[in-house]
C-alpha positions in Angstrom: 26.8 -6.5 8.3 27.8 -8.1 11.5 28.7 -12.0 12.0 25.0 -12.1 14.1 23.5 -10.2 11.4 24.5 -12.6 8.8 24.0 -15.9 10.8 20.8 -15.1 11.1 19.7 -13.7 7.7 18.7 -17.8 6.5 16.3 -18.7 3.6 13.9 -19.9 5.8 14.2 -16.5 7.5 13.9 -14.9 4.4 10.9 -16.6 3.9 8.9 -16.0 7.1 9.4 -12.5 6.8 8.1 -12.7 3.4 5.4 -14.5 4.5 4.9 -12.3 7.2 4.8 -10.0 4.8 2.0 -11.8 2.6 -0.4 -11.7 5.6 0.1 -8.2 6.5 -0.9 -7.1 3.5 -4.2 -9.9 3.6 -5.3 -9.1 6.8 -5.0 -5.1 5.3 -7.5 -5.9 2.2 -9.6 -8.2 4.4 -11.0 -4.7 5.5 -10.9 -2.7 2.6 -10.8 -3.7 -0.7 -7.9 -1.4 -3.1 -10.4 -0.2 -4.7 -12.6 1.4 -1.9 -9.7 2.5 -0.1 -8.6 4.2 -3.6 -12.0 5.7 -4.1 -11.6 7.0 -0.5 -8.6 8.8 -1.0 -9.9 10.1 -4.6 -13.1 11.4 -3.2 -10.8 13.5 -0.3 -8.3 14.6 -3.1 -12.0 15.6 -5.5 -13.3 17.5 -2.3 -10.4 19.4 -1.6 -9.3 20.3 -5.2 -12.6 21.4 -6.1 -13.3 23.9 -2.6 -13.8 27.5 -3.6 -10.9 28.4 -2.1 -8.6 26.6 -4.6 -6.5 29.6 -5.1 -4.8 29.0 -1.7 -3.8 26.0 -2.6 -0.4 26.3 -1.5 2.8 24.1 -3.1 3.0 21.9 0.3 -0.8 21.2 -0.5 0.0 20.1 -3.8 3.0 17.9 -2.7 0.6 16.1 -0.6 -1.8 15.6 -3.6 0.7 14.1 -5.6 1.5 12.1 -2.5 -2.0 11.0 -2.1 -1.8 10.0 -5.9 1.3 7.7 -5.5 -0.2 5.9 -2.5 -3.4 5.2 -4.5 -1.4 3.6 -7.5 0.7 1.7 -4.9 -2.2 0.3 -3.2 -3.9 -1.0 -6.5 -0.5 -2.4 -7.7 -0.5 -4.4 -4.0 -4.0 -5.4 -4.4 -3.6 -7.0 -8.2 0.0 -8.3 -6.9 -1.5 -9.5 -3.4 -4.7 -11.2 -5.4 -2.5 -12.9 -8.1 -0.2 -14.5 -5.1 -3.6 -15.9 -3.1 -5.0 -17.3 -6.4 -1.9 -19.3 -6.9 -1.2 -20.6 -3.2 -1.8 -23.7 -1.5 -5.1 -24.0 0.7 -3.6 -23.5 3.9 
């Protein structure tokens, strides 16, 4: 890490990037909440799995299932995380 890097990496930094952070991820369930957006990605993953061509299916296809997967339990792990942090902050 470089001397700039390092005078400039400050707590308060630290914590306007984190809050920075915070309303990112707000301002991303203020238009969907997790659990639309999970049902969203569910109902693609149920169309495709269930087409009548599921025997070409190919591995890729399947790595981007499981991908699919992983996003949806990271986005309702963000949404219970995110909701827990708004119910215990200030008013602003």
């Amino acid at each position: 890490m470089s001397t700039l890097e390092t005078l400039t990496i400050t707590p308060t930094a630290v914590n306007d990037a984190a809050s920075h952070q915070l309303e990112i991820v707000k301002y991303f369930f203020q238009k969907d909440s997790g659990s639309e957006i999970i049902e969203s990605l569910n109902t693609l993953i149920e169309a495709y799995l269930f087409t009548e061509n599921l025997s070409r299916v190919t591995p890729e296809m399947r790595e981007h299932i499981v991908n699919q997967l992983r996003v949806a339990t990271f986005i309702a792990k963000l949404d219970a995380s995110t909701s827990a942090v708004t119910k215990h902050s200030p008013p602003p």
